[in-house]
N, C-alpha and C positions, 0 to 999 in steps of 0.2 A: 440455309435457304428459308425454313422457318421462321426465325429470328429479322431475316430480310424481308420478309411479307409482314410480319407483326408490323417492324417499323413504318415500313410503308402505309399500312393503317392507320396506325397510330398519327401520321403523319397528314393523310388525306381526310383523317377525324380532326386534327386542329384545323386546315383548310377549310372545312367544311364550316366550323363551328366560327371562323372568326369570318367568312364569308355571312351567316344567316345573322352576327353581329352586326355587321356593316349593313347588311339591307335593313335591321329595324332601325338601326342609327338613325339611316340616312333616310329611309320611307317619308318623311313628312315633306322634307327636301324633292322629294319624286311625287310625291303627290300635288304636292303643290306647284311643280312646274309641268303637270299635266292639266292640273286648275288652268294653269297660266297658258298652256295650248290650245286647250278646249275653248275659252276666251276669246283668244286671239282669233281664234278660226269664225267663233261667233260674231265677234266684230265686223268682219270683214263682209257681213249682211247685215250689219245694222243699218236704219233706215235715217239719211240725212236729216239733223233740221231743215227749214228750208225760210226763204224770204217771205213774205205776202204776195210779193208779185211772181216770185215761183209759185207759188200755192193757187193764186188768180190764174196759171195758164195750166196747172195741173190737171190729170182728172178726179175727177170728184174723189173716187174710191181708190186713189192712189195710195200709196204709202206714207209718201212725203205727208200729202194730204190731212190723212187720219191723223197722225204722228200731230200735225201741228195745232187738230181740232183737239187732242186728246188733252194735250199742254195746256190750250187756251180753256178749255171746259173742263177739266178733272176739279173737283171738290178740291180748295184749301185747309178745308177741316182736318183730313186726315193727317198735314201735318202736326196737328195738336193733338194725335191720338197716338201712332208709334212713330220710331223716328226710320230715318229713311236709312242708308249708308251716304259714307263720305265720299267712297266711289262711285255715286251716281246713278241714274238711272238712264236706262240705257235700248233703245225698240230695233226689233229683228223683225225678219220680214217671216220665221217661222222656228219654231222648235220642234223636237221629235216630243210628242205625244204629251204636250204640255202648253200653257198657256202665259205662261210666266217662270224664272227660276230666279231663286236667292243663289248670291257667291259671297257668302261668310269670309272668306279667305281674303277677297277684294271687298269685301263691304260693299255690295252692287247687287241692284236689281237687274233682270232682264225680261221688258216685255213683249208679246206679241203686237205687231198692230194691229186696228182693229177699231172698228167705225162706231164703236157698240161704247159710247164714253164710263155710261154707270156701270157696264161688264169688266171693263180695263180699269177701273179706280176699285174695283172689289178686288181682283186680281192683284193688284198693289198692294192692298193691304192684308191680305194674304200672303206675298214674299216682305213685307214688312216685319209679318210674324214670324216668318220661315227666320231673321235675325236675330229675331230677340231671342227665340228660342238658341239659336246657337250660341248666344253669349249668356243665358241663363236655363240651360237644358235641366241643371236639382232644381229649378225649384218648379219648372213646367211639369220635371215630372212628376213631384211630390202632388199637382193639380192633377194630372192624369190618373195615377192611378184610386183616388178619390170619386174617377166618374165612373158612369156608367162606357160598355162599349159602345162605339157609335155603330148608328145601323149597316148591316152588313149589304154590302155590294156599294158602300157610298164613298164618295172620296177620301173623307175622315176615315174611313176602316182604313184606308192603305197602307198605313205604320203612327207613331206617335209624334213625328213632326208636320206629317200632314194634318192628322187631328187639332195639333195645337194650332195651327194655322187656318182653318177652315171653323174653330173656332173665332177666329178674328175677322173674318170673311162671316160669316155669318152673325156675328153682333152691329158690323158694319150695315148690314143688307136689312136686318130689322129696325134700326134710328134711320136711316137716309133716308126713307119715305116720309110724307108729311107727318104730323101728328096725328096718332088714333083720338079718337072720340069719347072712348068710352076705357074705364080700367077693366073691364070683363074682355074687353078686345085685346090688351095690351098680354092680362093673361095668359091667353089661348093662343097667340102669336107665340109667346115664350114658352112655353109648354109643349108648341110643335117643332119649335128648332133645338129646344133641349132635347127631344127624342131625337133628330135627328143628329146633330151634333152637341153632345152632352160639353158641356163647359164656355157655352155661348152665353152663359146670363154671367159667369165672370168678366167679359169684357164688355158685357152690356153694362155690369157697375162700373167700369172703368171708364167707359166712353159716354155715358151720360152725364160722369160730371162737365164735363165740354162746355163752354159759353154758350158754342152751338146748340147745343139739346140742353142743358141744365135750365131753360128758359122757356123750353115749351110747356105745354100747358101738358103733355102725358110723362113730361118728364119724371114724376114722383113714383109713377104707376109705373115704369118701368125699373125706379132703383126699388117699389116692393116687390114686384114680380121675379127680381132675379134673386132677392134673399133667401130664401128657402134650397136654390141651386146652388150657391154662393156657399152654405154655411161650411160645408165639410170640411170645407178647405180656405175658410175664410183667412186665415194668417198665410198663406203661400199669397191669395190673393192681394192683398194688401201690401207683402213684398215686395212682390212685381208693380205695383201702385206705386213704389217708394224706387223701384229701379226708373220708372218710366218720369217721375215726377224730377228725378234727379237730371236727367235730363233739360227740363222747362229752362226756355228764355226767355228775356223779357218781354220779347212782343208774344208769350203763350205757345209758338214752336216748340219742337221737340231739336232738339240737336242733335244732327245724325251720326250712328256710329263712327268714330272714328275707322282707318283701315288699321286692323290687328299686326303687332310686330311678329315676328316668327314666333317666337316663347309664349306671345300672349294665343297668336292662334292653335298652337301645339298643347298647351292649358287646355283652351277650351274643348281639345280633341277629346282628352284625357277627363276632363268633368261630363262632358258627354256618354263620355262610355260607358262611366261607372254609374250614371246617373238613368241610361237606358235599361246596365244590367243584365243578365244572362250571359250566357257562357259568348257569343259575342259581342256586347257591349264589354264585356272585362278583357275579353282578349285583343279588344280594340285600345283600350285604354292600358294595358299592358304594352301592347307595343310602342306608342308613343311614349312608355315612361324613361328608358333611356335616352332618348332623344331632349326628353324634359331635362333631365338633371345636366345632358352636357350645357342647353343654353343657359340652365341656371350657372354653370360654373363660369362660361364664356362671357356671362353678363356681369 
């Protein structure tokens, strides 16, 4: 009877063990087709293009409406600062407690609509960075932890990918306005967003070299102002300079991410994790590792 109980253990112990195999196998597979539900479900309030003569009989603050002044009026610059996804971009009529979200997985924005055009073009480029950061999470964070924390109770405190990204939103939000006047202005202006979000004069160097800014008359005053925040980490920044530049096309666009093959998005699960660090970022990137090596054999 003894012996018949052993085995049966023993038996319910390989069960178990090649079942909790199979779930990490297969985990990126299951995750990613709840990416792919979640989507789906999103979509299905996404808010139509529309015609001109739809939009002529619309109301004002309709959906459609916003949607088409937002197209028509969002800044063309910011293609020449990150690049977008090949998936698209894509306006819902609302999200749970959010105003925009990146899908790494599909290379796709998703925004709210929204009448407000300079809010909703921030917002963009704010999930613009929510990508890059996925497809280069070493070396964002080799940037992160070079800074200071960002102020507490602000959107940046919320973790290190919203930090990276409201860095990008926030270099964005200090060039868009006219030119300052003065370099003692320009200072003070970057002095109060580096306190609030520390690592905002990095893509203030990035984004001033632009046709657009590189020409204004504060432009020099904003690539000294950001050197001093810049230095710590000046080689990660310069990096990412050579990721983003790799990108450029001829007409000075960025080329939008491509959408990630399975291997290539299960990689980047896996540089992400190790790259965030801590007993979850490792056991995040742990588990994706079997899953890695099968598509490298399958490939």
């Amino acid at each position: 009877m003894a012996t018949h109980q052993r085995s049966v253990g023993r038996r319910m112990h390989l069960y178990l063990r090649v079942v909790l195999i199979m779930c990490i196998v297969t985990a990126p597979v299951l995750v990613s087709r709840l990416d792919g539900w979640r989507w789906n479900r999103l979509m299905q309030r996404a808010v139509p293009g529309s015609t001109s003569k739809a939009i002529a009989a619309a109301p004002l603050r309709s959906p459609e409406t916003m949607v088409a002044r937002y197209f028509a009026a969002r800044s063309d610059i910011i293609n020449g600062l990150l690049p977008a996804g090949a998936g698209g971009l894509h306006v819902v009529d609302s999200l749970p407690d959010a105003t925009g979200e990146a899908f790494p997985r599909t290379s796709t924005i998703v925004l709210v609509a929204s009448d407000d055009v300079e809010a909703l073009t921030s917002t963009e480029v704010h999930e613009r960075a929510h990508l890059l950061y996925a497809r280069e999470a070493p070396i964002a964070q080799r940037i992160i932890r070079s800074l200071p924390a960002p102020i507490i109770n602000s959107y940046a405190a919320t973790n290190d990918r919203e930090h990276f990204a409201e860095m990008a939103r926030s270099a964005w939000d200090l060039l868009r306005p006219a030119p300052l006047d003065m370099a003692e202005g320009v200072a003070h202006a970057m002095a109060s967003a580096e306190e609030l979000v520390p690592g905002t004069a990095g893509f203030v160097s990035i984004f001033v070299r632009h046709q657009a800014f590189a020409t204004r008359r504060d432009a020099t005053w904003w690539a000294d102002a950001a050197v001093p925040y810049v230095a710590p980490s000046r080689a990660e920044w310069e990096l990412l300079t050579q990721v983003l530049e790799a990108q450029r096309q001829p007409d000075a666009t960025l080329a939008p991410w491509p959408v990630p093959s399975m291997r290539e998005w299960v990689d980047q699960h896996r540089a992400t994790g190790l790259a965030e660090g801590g007993v979850i970022g490792y056991l995040h990137a742990m588990s994706f590792w079997p899953s890695a090596m099968l598509l490298r054999v399958l490939d």
